[in-house]
N, C-alpha and C positions, 0 to 999 in steps of 0.2 A: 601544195600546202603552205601555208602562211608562215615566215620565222615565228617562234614562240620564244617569249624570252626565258633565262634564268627564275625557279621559283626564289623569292626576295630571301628567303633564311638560305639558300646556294650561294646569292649573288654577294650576298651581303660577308659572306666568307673568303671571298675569294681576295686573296690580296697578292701583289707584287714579290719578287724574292723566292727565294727557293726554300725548303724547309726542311729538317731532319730525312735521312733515308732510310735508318732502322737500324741493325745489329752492325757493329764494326768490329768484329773478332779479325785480330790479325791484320788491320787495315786502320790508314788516319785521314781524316776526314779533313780537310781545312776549305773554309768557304771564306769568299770577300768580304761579307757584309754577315750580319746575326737570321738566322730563319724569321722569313718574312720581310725581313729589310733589300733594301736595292744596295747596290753598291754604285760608286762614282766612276767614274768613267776616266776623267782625270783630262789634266791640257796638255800631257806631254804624250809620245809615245804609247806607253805601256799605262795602265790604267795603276791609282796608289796601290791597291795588294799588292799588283806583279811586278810594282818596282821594288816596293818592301820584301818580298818575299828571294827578288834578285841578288838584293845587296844582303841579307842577311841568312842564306839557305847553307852558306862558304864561309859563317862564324865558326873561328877555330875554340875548339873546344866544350862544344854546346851540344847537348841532347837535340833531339829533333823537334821534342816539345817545348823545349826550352827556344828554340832558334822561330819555332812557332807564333812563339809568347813576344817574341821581340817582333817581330810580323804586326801581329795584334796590334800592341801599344805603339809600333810607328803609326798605322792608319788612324787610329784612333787620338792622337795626338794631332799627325798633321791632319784630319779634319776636323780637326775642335769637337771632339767627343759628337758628331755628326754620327759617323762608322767605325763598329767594333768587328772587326772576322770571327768568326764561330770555328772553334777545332773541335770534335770528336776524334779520340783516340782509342782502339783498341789491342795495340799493339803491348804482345805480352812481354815484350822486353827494352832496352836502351840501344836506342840506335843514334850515333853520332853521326854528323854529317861531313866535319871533318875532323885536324889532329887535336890534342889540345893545346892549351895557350894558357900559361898562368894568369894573365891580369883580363880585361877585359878593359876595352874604352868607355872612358865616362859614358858617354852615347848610353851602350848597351846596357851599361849596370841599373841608368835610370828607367830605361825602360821594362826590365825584368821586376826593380823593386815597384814601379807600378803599378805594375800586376797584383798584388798583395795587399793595394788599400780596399778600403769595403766599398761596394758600391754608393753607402752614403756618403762617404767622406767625395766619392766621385763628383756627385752630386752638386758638392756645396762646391769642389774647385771650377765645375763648368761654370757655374752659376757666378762665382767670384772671377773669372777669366772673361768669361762673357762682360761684364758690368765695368768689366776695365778694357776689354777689345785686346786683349792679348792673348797668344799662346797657351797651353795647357801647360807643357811641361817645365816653364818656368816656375809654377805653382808646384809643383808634384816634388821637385829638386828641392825649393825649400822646404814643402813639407815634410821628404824623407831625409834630406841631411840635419834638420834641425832637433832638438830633444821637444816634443810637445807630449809626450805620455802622461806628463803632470798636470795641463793645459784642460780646462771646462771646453765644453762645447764653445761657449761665447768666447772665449780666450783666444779660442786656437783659429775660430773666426777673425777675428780682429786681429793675430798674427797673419794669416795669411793674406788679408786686405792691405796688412803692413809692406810684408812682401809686392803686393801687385803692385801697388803704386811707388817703390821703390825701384820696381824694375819699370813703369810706366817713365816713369824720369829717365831711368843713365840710356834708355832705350831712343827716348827722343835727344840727350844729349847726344850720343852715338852718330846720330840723323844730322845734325847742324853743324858738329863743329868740326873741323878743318885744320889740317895739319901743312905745313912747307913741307915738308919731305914725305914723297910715297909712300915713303917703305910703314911710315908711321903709319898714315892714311890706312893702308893695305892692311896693314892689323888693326886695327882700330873697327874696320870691315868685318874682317875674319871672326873677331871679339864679337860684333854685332849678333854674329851667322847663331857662333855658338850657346849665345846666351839667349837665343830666341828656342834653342835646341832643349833647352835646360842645363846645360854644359858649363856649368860654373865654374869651377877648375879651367878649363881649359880657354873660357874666354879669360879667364884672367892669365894665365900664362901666355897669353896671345899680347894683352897690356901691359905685362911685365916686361916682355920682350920687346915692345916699341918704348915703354919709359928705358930701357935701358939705350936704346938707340940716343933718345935726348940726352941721355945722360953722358955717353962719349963724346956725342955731339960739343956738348955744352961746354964741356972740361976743356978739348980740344979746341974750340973756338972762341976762344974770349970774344970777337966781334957780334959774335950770335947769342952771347951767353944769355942775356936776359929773355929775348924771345923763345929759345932751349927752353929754360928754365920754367916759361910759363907755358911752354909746351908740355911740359914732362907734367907740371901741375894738373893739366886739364887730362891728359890721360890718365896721371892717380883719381881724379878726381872722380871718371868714369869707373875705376877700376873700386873705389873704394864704392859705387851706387853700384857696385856687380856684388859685391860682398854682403850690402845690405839686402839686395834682394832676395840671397842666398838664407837671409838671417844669422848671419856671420855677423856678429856685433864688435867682435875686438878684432877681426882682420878692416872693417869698414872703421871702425875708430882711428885706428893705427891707418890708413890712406888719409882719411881726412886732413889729424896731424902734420900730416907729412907732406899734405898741399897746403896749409897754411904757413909750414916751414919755409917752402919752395917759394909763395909771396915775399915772404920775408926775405930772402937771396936776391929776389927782384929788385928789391930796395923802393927807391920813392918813384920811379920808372912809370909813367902814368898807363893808367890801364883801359882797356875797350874796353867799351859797355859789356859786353859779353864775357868779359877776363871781372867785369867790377860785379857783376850780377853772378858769377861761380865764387867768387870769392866770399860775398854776402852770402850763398849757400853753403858753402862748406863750414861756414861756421853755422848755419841754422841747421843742416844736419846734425852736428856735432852737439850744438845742447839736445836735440830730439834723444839721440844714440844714447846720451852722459844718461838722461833722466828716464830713458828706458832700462839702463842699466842700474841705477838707483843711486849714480852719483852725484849727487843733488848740487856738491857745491861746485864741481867740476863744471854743470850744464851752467850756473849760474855764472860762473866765468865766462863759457861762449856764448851765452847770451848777452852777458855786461859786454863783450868785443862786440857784438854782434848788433848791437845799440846803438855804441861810439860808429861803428862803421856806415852804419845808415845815417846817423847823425850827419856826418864829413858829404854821404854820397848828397844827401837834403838840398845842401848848401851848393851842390855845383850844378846836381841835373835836375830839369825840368818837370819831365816824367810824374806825372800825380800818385804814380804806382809805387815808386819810391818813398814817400811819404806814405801813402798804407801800410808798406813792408816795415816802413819804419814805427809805425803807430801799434804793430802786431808784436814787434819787437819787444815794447814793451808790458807787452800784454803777455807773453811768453818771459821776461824777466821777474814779473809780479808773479805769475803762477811757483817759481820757484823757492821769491822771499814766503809766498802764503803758505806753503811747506814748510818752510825755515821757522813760519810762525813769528815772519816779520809784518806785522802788520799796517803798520804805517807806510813805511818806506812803497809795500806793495799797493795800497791803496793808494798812492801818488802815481806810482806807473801805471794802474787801470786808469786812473782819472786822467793822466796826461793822453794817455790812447784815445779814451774818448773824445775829450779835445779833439783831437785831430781829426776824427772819423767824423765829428759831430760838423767839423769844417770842411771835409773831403766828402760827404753826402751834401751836401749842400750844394756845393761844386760841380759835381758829377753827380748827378740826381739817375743816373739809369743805371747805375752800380748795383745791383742786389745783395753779388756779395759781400759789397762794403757795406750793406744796410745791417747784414746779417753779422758781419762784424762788432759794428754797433750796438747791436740788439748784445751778442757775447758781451761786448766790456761792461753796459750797463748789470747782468747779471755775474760779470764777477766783481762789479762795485756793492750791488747788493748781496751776495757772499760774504765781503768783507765786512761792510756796515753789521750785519745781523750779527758776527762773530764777535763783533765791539759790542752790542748789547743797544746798537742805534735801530731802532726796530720801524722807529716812520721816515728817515732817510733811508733804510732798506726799503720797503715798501714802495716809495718812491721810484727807486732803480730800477725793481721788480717790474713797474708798473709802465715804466719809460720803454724794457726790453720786449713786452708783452704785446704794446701800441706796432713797435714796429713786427715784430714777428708776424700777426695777425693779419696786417699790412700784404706783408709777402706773402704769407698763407691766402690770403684772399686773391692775390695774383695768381698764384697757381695752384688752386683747390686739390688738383690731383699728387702736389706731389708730397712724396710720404717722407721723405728728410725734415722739409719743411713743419710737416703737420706733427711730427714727434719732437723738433724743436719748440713749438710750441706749450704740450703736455709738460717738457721739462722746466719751463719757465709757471707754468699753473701749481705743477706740484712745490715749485720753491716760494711763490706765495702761500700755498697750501701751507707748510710746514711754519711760517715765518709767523700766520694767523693762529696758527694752531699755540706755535709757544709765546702768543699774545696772551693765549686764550682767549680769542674771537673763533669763538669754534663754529660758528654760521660761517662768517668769509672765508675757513677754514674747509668746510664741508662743500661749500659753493666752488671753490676752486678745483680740488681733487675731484666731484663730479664731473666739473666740465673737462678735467686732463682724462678722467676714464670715457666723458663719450668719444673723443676725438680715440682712444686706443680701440675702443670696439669697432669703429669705424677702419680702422687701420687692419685691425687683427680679422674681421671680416671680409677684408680684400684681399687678402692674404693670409688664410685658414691653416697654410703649413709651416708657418714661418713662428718657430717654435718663441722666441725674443717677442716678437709682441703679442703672441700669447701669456706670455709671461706679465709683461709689464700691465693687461690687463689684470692679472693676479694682485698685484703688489698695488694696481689703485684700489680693487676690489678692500684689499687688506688695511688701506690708509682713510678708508671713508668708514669701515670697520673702528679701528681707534679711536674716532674726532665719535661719533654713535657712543662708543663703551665709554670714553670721559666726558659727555652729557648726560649720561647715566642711562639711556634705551640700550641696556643688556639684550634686547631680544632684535633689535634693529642690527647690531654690530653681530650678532651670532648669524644673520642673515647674508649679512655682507663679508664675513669668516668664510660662511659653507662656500660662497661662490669664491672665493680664493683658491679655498682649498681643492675643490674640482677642479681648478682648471693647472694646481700644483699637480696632482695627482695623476693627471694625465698625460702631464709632461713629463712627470717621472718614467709613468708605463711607456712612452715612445722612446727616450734614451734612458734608463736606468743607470747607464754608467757615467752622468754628468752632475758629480755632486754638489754644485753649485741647487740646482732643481732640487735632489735633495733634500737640502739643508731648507730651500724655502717651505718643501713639504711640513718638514717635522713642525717648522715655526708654524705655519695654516693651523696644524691642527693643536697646535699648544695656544692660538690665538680664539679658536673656540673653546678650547678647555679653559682660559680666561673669562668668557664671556657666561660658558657656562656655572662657571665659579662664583660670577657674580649674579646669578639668579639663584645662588642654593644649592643647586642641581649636582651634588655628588658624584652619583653614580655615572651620569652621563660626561660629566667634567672627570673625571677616573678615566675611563675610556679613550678619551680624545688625550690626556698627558699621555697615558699610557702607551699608547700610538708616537707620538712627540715622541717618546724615549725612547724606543726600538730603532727608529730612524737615527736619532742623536746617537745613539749609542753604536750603530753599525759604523758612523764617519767617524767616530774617537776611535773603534778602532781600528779603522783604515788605515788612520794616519793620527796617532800618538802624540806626535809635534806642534799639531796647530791646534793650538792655543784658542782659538774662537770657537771650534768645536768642542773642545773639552768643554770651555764654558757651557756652551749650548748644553751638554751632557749635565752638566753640575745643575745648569739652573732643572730640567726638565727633572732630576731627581729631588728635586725640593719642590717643584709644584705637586708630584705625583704623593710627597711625602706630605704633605700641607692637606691635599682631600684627606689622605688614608685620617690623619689626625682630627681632621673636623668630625671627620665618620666616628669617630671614637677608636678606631682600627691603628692605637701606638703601636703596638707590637711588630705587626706588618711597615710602619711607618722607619720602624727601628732597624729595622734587616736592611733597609735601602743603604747603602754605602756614600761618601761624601757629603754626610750632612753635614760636617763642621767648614763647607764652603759658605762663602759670600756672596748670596743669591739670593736675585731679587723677589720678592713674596708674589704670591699670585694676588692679590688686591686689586682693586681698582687702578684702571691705568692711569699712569701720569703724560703732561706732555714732556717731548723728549728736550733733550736742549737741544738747540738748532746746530746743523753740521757746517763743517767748513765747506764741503761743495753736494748737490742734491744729487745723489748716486739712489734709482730706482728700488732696487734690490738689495739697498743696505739697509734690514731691516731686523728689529731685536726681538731675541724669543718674548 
């Protein structure tokens, strides 16, 4: 007889991995790999479970499902969320494996608390680990030592991206730099080991321990003192980019400090490139750290050092790169007078940047990201023009940063950095036409920033951010429609806002930021419907607005933007009831003696100091 194959719905079932075996009364299951997964085989020995499971079976003080769980999150760590082990437990009671032990080691603790994120937050650290080529659990370490309960979905995004590329840096300082004494070296290693581990604490204890090396050194050796001394620096210097990646803001403040101290001890002592190039970092750390902390005028000091320092370095090396740094320099000192709400003074530092970059592309013409740099300063020159009320020297800027962006966007069609740089530079013309009131080159811009988002948000259909930001063009091409007066145009371009708020709410409900743009979507058709007549249906759609408004005031009583939101969406809802003839009703609503703006025809808005997507008004 002939072999017969597999019928295709058999074949088609059959996969790799082992799968559940059925009732575990009185018995625990632990497998390598999840049902239906393969497990790795590994390059040493014993394959990763049965190494994880060797070192961690003889944790003192640990249930058996707990010492399990540490099993799990080794493999699963050390192969970058590749393979997770599957435990089934049926065991009707607590079985420890060995005595107990008060404390546990960093190590362990992280890997238990682990255990406890959701599967989505899992998600987003692979994904954010991946995109940087590092480790897992250096992300996991700062996400669980850090407070982020308070933190939006996009928040705690962009803290953990803060994280990876802080540990992407002291990771490859770690790799280069080089110590005279072993013993340094040898921690310096150790340090590396741990903080690849997630082991924060204890790679820093590992750099405390070699700075303190320098530091007898130093004291004891007057002949060596300066080299000590810039030894001990570069190890604070790692130890302080251990802290930041941990999101430890005031232990990484306090290292920085205290390597710019150690310069100082150096005195005038000329320095390597590599000793001048940590130096010029620590102080660009240091304004990053100040102005994430919201010490505005503290950052403005390390960047004003931070300016002078490249200035001195301009003047002796070569290096074109040095002159960038220096050009960014200024571009990061402006950023903080245009908070201060110094406007002149910042608009010389944009313009001095540009200068240089406008001399440094020209030079080195295959730079991209000094092109892109470029493309930045012209859009924070036109920033500053539009806030002076210079509205065709902005335009101009606008228009200078858009040539080149498009440039590079056309260089690489696929990539999606690029092409949302570009939308942001559409929408700041968008906004700039609009409070011209050129609501044509107004409407022509925010169209063309929403096809490139559709284009964007269609490549990536899970990726809840440019979902969004198609929202918010949806919502800007809506306004420029309602103050040309097509009420029924803008109600068109509202509903599609609002769907796709909406939806973004039902897949995280717990990210009030989505929220907040909901209640605004549907208070932005209740506007539109307002200006058709339409009562009952503009009723409706406040009335929605308010429910939402009013669940985030009382989430959180404190923020001050929300109440507003609440205030104004009680006065739109009070404004129908009144037109309806319906005072009575209109009179029960609470905080009518607020300061809230009518439901009327939209105005345009004044132009912002810088174009934030999603900063948008009920």
């Amino acid at each position: 007889m002939a072999p017969t194959s597999l019928a295709k719905d058999v074949a088609d079932s059959v996969k790799p991995g082992l799968g559940r075996i059925g009732r575990a009364e009185n018995i625990l299951f632990a497998f390598s790999a999840a049902p239906g997964e393969t497990a790795a085989d590994g390059a040493g020995q014993n394959s990763p479970f049965t190494t994880a499971l060797t070192k961690y079976l003889g944790t003192d003080g640990l249930e058996i499902r707990s010492v399990l769980t540490l099993v799990q999150q080794e493999v699963y760590d050390l192969s970058r969320g590749k393979q997770l082990p599957y435990v089934e437990s049926g065991l009707p009671k607590l079985f420890f494996a060995a005595a107990a032990k008060e404390q546990l080691p960093e190590r362990e603790r992280l890997l238990l608390a682990m255990a406890d994120v959701t599967p989505e937050m899992r998600g987003e650290v692979e994904r954010i680990a991946s995109d940087a080529d590092m480790p897992l659990a250096p992300l996991y370490g700062a996400l669980i030592s850090a407070d982020t309960s308070h933190l939006s979905a996009e928040s705690l995004n962009a803290r953990l991206r803060e994280a990876a590329d802080a540990f992407v840096k002291v990771r490859a300082e770690m790799k280069t730099l080089a110590a005279d004494d072993p013993r340094v070296t040898d921690l310096r290693r150790q340090a590396e080991e741990q903080l690849a581990l997630g082991a924060f604490g204890t790679a820093q204890a590992k750099l405390a321990e070699a700075v303190g090396i320098d530091e007898v050194s130093r004291k004891a050796l007057k002949v060596n003192f300066v080299d000590r001394t810039l030894s001990q620096a570069a190890t604070l210097f790692l130890s302080a980019g251990t802290a930041r990646a941990d999101l430890d803001y005031a232990a990484a403040i306090k290292g920085y400090e205290t390597v710019l101290s150690l310069y100082g001890e150096a005195g005038q002592t000329p320095l390597s490139l590599e000793q001048a190039d940590r130096q010029s970092s620590t102080l660009d750390e240091l304004g990053l750290l100040y102005t994430t902390v919201g010490n505005v005028e503290a950052a403005g000091r390390a960047f004003t050092a931070l300016l002078a320092n490249l200035e001195q370095r301009s003047l002796r090396e070569t290096d074109p790169s040095v002159k960038r740094d220096l050009a960014i320099s200024h571009i990061k000192l402006a950023n903080i007078e245009m908070a201060q709400g110094d406007l002149p003074n910042s608009l010389e530092n944009y313009e001095a940047a540009r200068g240089m970059l406008q001399e440094l592309t020209a030079s080195v013409p295959g730079k991209k990201d000094w092109l892109g740099d470029l493309a930045m300063a012209n859009d924070k020159i036109g920033n500053v023009l539009a806030t002076q009320g210079d509205v065709g020297a902005a335009a101009q800027a606008y228009q200078q940063s858009l040539s080149i962006k498009q440039k590079l966007a056309d260089a690489e069609p696929n990539s999606a950095y690029l092409l949302r740089d570009l939308t942001i530079t559409y929408d700041e013309i968008g906004d700039l036409a609009r409070t011209a009131g050129q609501l044509n080159s107004a409407q022509t811009a925010f169209e063309e920033s929403l096809r490139l988002r559709l284009a964007l948000a269609e490549n990536k259909p899970d990726d809840l951010e440019r979902q969004r930001t198609v929202s918010v063009s949806h919502e800007r091409i809506g306004n420029v429609l309602r103050e040309r007066g097509d009420a029924a145009g803008a109600l068109v371009a509202y509903n599609k806002s609002q769907a796709i708020a909406g939806s973004l709410v039902r897949r995280d409900p717990n990210d009030t930021d989505l929220k907040r743009d909901l209640s605004i979507s549907y208070a932005k058709i209740g506007n539109a419907l307002n200006d058709q007549e339409n009562w009952p249906a503009a009723l409706v759609s406040y009335q929605k607005a308010l429910a939402v408004a009013r669940d985030l005031a009382r989430s959180d009583p404190g923020n001050t933007g929300w109440q507003r939101d609440l205030s104004v969406c009680l006065e739109k809802v009070a404004s129908v009831l009144d037109a309806q003839g319906n005072v009575s009703e209109a009179a029960k609503l609470p905080g009518q003696s607020c300061h809230c703006r009518p439901a009327g025809p939209a105005r345009p808005r004044q132009f912002r100091l810088a174009t934030r997507p999603v900063d948008h008004s009920v």
